[in-house]
C-alpha positions in Angstrom: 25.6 -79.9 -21.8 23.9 -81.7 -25.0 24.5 -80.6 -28.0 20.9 -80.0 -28.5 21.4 -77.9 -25.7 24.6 -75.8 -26.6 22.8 -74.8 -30.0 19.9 -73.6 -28.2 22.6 -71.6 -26.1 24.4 -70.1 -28.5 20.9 -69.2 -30.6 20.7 -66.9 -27.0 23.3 -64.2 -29.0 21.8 -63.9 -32.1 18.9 -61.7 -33.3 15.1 -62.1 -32.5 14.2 -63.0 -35.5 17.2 -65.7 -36.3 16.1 -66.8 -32.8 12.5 -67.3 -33.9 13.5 -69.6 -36.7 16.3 -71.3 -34.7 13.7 -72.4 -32.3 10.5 -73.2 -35.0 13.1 -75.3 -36.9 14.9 -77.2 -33.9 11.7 -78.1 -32.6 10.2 -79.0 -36.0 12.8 -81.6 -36.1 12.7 -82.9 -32.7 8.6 -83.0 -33.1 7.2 -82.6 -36.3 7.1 -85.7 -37.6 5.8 -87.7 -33.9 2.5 -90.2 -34.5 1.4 -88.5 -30.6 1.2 -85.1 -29.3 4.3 -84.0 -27.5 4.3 -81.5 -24.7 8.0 -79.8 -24.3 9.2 -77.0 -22.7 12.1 -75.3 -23.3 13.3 -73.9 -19.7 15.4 -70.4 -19.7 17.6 -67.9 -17.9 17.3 -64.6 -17.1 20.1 -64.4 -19.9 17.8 -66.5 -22.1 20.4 -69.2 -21.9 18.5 -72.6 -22.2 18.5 -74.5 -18.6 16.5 -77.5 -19.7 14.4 -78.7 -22.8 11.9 -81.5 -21.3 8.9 -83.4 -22.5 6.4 -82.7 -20.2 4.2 -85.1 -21.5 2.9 -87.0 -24.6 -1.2 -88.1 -25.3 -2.8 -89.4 -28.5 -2.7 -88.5 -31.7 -5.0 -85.1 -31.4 -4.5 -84.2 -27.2 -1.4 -84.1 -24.6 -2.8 -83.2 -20.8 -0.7 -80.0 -19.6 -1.6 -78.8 -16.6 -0.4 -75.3 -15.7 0.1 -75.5 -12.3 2.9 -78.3 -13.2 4.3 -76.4 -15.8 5.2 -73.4 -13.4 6.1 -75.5 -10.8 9.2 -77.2 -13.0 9.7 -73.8 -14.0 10.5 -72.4 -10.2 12.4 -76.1 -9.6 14.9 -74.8 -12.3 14.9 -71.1 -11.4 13.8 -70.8 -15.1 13.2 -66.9 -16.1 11.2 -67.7 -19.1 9.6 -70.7 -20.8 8.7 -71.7 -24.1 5.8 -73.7 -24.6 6.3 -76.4 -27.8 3.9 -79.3 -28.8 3.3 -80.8 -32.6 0.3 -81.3 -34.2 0.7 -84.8 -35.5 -2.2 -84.2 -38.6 0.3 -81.9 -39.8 -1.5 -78.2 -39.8 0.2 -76.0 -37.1 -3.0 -74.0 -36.5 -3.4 -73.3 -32.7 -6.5 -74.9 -31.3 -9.2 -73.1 -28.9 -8.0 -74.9 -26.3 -4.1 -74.2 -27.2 -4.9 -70.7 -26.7 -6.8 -70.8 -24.0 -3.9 -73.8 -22.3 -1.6 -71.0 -22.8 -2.9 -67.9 -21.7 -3.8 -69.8 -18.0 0.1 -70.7 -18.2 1.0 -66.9 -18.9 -2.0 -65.8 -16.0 0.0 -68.1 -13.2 3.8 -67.3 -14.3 3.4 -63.7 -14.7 2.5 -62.9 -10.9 5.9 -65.2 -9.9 8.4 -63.8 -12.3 8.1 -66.2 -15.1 7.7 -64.7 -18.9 6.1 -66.9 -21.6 8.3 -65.9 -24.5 5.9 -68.0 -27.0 4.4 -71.0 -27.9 5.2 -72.7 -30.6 3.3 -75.6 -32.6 4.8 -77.7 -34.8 3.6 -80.0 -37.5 4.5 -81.7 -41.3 3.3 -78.5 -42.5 5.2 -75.9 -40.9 4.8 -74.4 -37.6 2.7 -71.4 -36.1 3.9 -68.9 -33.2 1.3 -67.8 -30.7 3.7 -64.7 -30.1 3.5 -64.2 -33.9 -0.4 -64.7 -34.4 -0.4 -62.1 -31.5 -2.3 -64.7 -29.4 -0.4 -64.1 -25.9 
């Protein structure tokens, strides 16, 4: 286990809200400050202990194909639990796009039905980063 990987595990035990920030600022770091979009998903148990953390893909500066069907099949591959959904917004302002809500909600649609909970998405950029969960967008 990384130790990217053994933070993200150990952030399982503490509370909701430390959580939150854990993840916003781990994945701010990892992402923030890319030229491209970056597509990463952050794989869990049913204990919400991390599994994996991959880049599902990276696009241009403003777009990153995801394709939700390929997104809950990595999920079953893993016998993930829960997912949560990360990409950066490399002009810097974390505001979810139309189409990042509407990306997500088809994600939560598919997983639901097969076990799989969307615990958030969460978009970083040089500016801070928004939660979907938070906005109450999903």
């Amino acid at each position: 286990m990384t130790c990217r990987a053994q933070s993200l595990y150990c952030a399982a035990s503490v509370s909701n809200q430390s959580k939150v920030d854990f993840e916003s600022s781990y994945c701010r770091t990892a992402q923030a400050f890319a030229e491209k979009e970056e597509f990463r998903i952050l794989f869990l148990d049913k204990r919400n202990a991390l599994i994996a953390d991959e880049v599902q893909g990276s696009g241009t500066v403003d777009h990153t194909p995801v394709y939700p069907r390929e997104v809950v099949k990595r999920a079953l591959e893993l016998s993930a639990t829960a997912i949560i959904l990360v990409h950066n917004h490399p002009s810097g302002d974390p505001a979810p796009s139309r189409a990042d809500i509407d990306m997500t909600k088809a994600i939560v649609d598919i997983a639901k039905p097969l076990g799989i909970a969307v615990h958030d998405h969460i978009i970083v950029g040089k500016q801070g980063h928004a939660s979907l969960k938070g906005m109450r967008l999903i």
